[in-house]
C-alpha positions as CSV (number, residue, x, y, z in Angstrom):
1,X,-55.7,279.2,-65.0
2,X,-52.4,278.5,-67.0
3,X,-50.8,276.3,-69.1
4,X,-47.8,274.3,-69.5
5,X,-46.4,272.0,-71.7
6,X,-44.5,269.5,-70.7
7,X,-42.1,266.6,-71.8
8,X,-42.9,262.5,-70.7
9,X,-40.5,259.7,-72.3
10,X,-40.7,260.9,-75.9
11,X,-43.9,262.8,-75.6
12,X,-44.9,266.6,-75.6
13,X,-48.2,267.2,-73.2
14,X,-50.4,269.8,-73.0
15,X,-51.6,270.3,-69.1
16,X,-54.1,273.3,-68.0
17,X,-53.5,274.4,-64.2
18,X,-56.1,275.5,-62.0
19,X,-55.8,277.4,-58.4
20,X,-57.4,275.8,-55.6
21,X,-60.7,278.2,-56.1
22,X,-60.4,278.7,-59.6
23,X,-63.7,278.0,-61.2
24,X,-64.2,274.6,-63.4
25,X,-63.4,275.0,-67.1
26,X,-65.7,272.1,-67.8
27,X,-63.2,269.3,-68.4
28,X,-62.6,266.4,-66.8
29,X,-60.1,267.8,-63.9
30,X,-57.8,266.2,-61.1
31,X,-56.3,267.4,-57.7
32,X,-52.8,267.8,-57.1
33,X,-50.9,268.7,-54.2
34,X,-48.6,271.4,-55.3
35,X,-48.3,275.5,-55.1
36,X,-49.7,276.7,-58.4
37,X,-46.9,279.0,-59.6
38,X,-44.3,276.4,-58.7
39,X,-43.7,274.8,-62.2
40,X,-41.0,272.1,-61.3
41,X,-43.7,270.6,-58.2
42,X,-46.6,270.8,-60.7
43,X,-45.0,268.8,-62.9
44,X,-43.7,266.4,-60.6
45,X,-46.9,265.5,-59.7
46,X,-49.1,265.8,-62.9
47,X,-46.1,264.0,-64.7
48,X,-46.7,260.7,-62.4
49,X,-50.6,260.4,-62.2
50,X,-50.5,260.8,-66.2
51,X,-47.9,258.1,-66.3
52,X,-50.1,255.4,-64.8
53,X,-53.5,256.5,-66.1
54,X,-52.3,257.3,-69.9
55,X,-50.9,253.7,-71.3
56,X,-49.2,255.2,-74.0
57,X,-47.2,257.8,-71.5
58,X,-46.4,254.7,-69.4
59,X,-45.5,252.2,-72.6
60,X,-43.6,255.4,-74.9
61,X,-46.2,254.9,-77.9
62,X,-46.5,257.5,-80.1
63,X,-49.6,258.4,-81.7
64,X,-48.5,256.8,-85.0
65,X,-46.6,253.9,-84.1
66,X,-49.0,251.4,-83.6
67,X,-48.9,248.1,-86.7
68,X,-52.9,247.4,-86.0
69,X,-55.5,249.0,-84.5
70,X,-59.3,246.9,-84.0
71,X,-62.1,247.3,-81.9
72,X,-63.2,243.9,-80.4
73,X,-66.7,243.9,-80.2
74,X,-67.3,240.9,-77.6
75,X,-70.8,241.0,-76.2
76,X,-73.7,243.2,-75.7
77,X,-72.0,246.1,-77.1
78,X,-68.8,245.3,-74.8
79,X,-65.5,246.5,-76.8
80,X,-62.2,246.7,-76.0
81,X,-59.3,248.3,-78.1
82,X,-56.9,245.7,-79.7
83,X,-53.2,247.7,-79.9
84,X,-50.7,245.6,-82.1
85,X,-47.0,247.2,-81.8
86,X,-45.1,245.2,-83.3
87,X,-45.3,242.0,-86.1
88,X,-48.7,242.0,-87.5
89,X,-51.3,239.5,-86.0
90,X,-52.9,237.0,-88.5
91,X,-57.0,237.1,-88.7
92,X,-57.1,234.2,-86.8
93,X,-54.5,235.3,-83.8
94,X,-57.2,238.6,-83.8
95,X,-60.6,236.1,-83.6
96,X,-59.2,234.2,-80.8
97,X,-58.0,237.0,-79.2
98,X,-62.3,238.1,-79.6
99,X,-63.5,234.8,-78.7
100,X,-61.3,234.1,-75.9
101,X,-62.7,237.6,-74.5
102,X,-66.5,236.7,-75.4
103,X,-65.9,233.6,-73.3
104,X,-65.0,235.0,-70.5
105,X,-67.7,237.7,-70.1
106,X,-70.4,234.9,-71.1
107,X,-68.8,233.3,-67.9
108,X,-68.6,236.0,-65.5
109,X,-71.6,236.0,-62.5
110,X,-71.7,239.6,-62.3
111,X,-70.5,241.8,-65.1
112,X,-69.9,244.7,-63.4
113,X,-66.6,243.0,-62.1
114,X,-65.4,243.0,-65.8
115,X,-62.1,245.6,-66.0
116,X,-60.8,245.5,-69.6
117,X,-60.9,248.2,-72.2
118,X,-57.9,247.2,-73.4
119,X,-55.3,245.1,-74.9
120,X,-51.9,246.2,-75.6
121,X,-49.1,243.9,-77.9
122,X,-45.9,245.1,-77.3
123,X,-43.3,244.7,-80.3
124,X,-40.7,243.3,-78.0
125,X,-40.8,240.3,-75.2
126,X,-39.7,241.3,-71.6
127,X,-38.1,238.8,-69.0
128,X,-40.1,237.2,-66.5
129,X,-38.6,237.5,-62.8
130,X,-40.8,234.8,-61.6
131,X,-40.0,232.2,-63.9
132,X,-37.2,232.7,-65.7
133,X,-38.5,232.9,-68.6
134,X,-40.1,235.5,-70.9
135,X,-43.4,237.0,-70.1
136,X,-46.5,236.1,-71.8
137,X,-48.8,238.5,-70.2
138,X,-49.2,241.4,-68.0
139,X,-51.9,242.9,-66.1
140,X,-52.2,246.7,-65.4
141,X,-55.6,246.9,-63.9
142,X,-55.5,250.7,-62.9
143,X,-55.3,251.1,-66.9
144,X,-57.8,248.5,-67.4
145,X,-55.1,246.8,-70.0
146,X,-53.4,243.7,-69.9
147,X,-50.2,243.3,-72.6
148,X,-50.0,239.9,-74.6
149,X,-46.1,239.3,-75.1
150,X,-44.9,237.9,-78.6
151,X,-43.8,235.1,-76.7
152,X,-47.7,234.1,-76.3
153,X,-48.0,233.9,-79.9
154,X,-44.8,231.7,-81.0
155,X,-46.1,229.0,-77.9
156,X,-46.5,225.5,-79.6
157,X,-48.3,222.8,-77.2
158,X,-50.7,222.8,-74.3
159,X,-50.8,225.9,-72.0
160,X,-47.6,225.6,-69.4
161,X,-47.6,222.2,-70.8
162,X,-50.4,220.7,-68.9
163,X,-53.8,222.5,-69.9
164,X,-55.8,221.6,-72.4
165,X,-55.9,224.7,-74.5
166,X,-53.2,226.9,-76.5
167,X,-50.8,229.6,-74.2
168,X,-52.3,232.4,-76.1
169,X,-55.7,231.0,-75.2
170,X,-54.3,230.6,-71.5
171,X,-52.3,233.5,-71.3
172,X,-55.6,235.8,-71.9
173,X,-57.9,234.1,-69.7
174,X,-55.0,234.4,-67.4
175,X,-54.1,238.2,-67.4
176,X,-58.3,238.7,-67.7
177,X,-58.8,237.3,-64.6
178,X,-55.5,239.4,-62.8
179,X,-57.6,242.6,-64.4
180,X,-61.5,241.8,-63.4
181,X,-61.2,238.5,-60.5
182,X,-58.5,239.1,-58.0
183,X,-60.1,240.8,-55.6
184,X,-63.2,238.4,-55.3
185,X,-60.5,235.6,-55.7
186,X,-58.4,236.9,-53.2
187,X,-61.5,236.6,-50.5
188,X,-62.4,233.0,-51.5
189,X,-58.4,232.2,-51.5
190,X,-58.1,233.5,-47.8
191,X,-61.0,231.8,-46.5
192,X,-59.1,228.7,-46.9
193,X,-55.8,229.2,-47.0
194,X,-54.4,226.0,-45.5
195,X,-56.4,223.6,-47.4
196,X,-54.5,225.7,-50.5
197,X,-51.8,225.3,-49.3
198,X,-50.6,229.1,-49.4
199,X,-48.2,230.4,-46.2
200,X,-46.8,233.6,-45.7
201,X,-43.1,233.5,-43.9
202,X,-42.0,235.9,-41.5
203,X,-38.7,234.9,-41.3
204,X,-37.7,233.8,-44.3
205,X,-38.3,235.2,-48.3
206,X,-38.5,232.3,-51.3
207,X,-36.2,233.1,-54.2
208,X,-38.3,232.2,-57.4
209,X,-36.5,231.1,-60.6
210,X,-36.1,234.5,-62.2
211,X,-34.7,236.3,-59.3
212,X,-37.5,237.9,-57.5
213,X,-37.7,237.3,-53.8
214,X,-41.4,236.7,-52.0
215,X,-42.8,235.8,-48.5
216,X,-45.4,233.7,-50.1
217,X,-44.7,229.7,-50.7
218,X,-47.2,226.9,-51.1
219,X,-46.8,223.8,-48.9
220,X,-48.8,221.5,-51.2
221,X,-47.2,222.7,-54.5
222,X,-48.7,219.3,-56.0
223,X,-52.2,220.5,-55.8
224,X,-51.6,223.7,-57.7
225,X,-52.7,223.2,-61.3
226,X,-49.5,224.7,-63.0
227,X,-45.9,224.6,-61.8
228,X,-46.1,228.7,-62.4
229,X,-49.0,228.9,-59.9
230,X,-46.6,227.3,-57.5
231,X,-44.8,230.9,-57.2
232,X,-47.8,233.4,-56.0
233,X,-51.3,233.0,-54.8
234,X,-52.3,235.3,-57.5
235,X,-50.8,233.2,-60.2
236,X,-52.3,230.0,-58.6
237,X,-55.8,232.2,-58.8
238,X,-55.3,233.1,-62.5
239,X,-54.2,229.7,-63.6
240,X,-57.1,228.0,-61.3
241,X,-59.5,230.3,-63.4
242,X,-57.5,228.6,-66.6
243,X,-58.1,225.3,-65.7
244,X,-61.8,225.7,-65.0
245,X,-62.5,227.0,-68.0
246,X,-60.4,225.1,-70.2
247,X,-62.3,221.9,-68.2
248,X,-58.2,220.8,-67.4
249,X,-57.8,219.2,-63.8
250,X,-58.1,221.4,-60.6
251,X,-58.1,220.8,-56.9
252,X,-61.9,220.4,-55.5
253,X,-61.4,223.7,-53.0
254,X,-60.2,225.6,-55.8
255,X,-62.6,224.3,-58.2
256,X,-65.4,225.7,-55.9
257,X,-63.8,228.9,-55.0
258,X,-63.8,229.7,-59.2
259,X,-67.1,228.4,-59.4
260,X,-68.4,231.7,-57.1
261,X,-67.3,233.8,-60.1
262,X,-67.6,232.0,-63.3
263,X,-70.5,229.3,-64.2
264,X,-68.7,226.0,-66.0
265,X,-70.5,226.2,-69.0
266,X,-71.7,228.6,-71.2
267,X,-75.2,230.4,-70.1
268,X,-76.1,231.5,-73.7
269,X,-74.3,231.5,-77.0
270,X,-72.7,235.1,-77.2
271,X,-71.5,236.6,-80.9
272,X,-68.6,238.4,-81.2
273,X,-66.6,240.4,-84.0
274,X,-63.9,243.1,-84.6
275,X,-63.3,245.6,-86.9
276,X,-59.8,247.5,-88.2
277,X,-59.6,250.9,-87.3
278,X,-56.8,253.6,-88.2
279,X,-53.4,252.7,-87.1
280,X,-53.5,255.7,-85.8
281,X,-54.1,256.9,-82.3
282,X,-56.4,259.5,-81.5
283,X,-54.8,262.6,-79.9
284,X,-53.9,262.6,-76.2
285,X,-55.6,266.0,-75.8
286,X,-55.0,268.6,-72.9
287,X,-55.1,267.8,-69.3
288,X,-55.9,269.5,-66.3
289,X,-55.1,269.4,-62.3
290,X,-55.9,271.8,-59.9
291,X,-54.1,272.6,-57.0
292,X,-54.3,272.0,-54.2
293,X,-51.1,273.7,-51.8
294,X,-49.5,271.1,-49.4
295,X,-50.0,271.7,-45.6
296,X,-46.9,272.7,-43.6
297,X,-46.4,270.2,-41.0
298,X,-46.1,272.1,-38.0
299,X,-45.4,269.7,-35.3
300,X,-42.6,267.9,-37.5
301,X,-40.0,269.1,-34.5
302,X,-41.6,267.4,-32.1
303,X,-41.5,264.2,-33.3
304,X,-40.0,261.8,-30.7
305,X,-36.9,259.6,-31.3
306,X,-36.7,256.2,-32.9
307,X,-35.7,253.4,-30.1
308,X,-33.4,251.1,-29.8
309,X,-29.7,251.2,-29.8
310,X,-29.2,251.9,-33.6
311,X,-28.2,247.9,-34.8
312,X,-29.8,246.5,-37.6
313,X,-31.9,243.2,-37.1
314,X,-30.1,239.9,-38.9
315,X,-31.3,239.9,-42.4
316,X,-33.7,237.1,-43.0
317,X,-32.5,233.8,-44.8
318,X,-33.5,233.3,-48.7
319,X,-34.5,229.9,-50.0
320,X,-34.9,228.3,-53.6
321,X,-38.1,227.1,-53.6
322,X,-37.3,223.3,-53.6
323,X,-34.4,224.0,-50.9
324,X,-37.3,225.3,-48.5
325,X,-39.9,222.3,-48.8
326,X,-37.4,220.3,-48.7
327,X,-36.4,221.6,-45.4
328,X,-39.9,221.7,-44.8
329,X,-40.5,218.3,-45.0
330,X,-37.5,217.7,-42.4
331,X,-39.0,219.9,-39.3
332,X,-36.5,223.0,-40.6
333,X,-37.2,225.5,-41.2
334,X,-40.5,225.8,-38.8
């Protein structure tokens, strides 16, 4: 066993390295495939599963950088950790955040499809490449995080201007159900998928107001219940699960696919609270990998030539989203 220290963004970190048959040293401990003495590969490797299991490697948050820290205490001894990096939330910005939460585990069928220990406010908005716009939310479900973007907080009016309850209300719910829903969602979603309207193009990619460039487009963009879940089938879910909850309108097949995960009213009457804790983060700690060398691929000679004479296929056309129902609607594109 060995150590190494090693640098990530702004961040010093402590990793222990084990051989292949080294025996456990009793912590928690993951495989890598690299050759034990060979620093730079360790660290290669290490350096990108701590990135995307350790949020503050991935966000660059230091350990005392942080404006608020709580625990949310939302149901049955349910927390999550409430991270504040930037302009202090009010008392009442932190008890909806709670209640939102609570309302959304009261609602869930099964619990054990609930996936948030945390939420994450970053100090600075990013750009949306979807929409155009800033973001409100972000899921990172592999962290079991989702970020609430300043933006969220400044929001006057109904959620995307047509549900019945606030955008930071909505923009939870929505990045809750991203972290815990999608995959059951998903299922329901592709049971039906031409009653919802969703197609996937083979020949073609939808250009979405921000930039960002998708197979997916909805042929019945009218039934969707926000003009944002008119730009993925994830989105549509996540707004769908909105909708229901907020008791705004929703199309009938999509009001019955939510209604396989969440009841439509409240089962019991849950209490929540939160409490401040240090701004503080607790220390990262030391982490270790063991080894595990890669396998020489012996046969990598013998592989057999690519066909074809060499010339690239036509590159596929890209619509604006109007531009291709429109055509749509016409007989073109099919």
């Amino acid at each position: 066993m060995r150590k190494i220290t090693m640098s990530i963004g702004r961040r010093e970190v402590e990793i222990l390295v084990l051989r292949e048959n080294d025996p456990s040293n009793g912590n928690e401990e993951t495989t890598i495939v690299a050759e034990y003495d060979n620093d730079e590969a360790v660290i290669e490797a290490a350096g990108k599963i701590i990135d995307q299991g350790e949020w503050r490697i991935r966000d660059g948050v230091l350990d005392d950088e942080p404006t608020q820290r709580y625990m949310l205490d939302i149901a049955q001894r349910r927390e999550v950790e409430l991270v504040v990096m930037g302009e202090a939330l009010q008392y009442s910005q932190v008890q909806m955040l709670t209640k939102v939460l609570t309302l959304f585990w009261g609602r869930l069928h099964d619990h054990r499809m609930w996936n948030i220990k945390r939420v994450t406010i970053p100090a600075r908005d990013e750009f949306n490449t979807k929409s155009g716009q800033n973001k409100r939310g972000q899921e990172i479900p592999l962290q079991a995080r989702f970020k609430v973007f300043p933006t969220a907080f400044r929001e006057t009016g109904e959620y995307r201007d047509c549900l019945p309850c606030t955008w930071l209300h909505g923009t939870i719910i929505h990045e809750a159900t991203h972290n815990c829903l999608e995959e059951w969602l998903t299922i329901l979603w592709n049971k039906d998928p031409d009653r919802l309207g969703w197609r996937t193009l083979s020949d073609a990619f939808i250009r979405m107001p921000g930039g960002f460039e998708t197979r997916y487009v909805n042929l019945h963009p009218e039934q969707c219940p926000t003009s944002y879940a008119r730009l993925q089938p994830d989105d549509d879910r996540a707004d769908s699960v909105v909708a229901f909850l907020a008791r705004g309108h929703l199309h009938p097949r999509r009001w019955e696919c939510v209604s396989r995960v969440l009841y439509p009213q409240d089962m019991e009457l849950l209490s929540c609270s939160f409490a401040e804790l240090p701004r503080r983060l607790p220390e990262l700690g030391t982490f270790t990998f063991r080894c595990q060398p890669p396998i020489e691929d012996e046969d990598a000679s013998f592989r057999p030539m690519q066909q074809g004479d060499g010339t690239k296929p036509p590159p596929h056309p890209v619509y604006d989203l109007t531009e291709y129902l429109s055509l749509h609607a016409n007989g073109d594109p099919g």
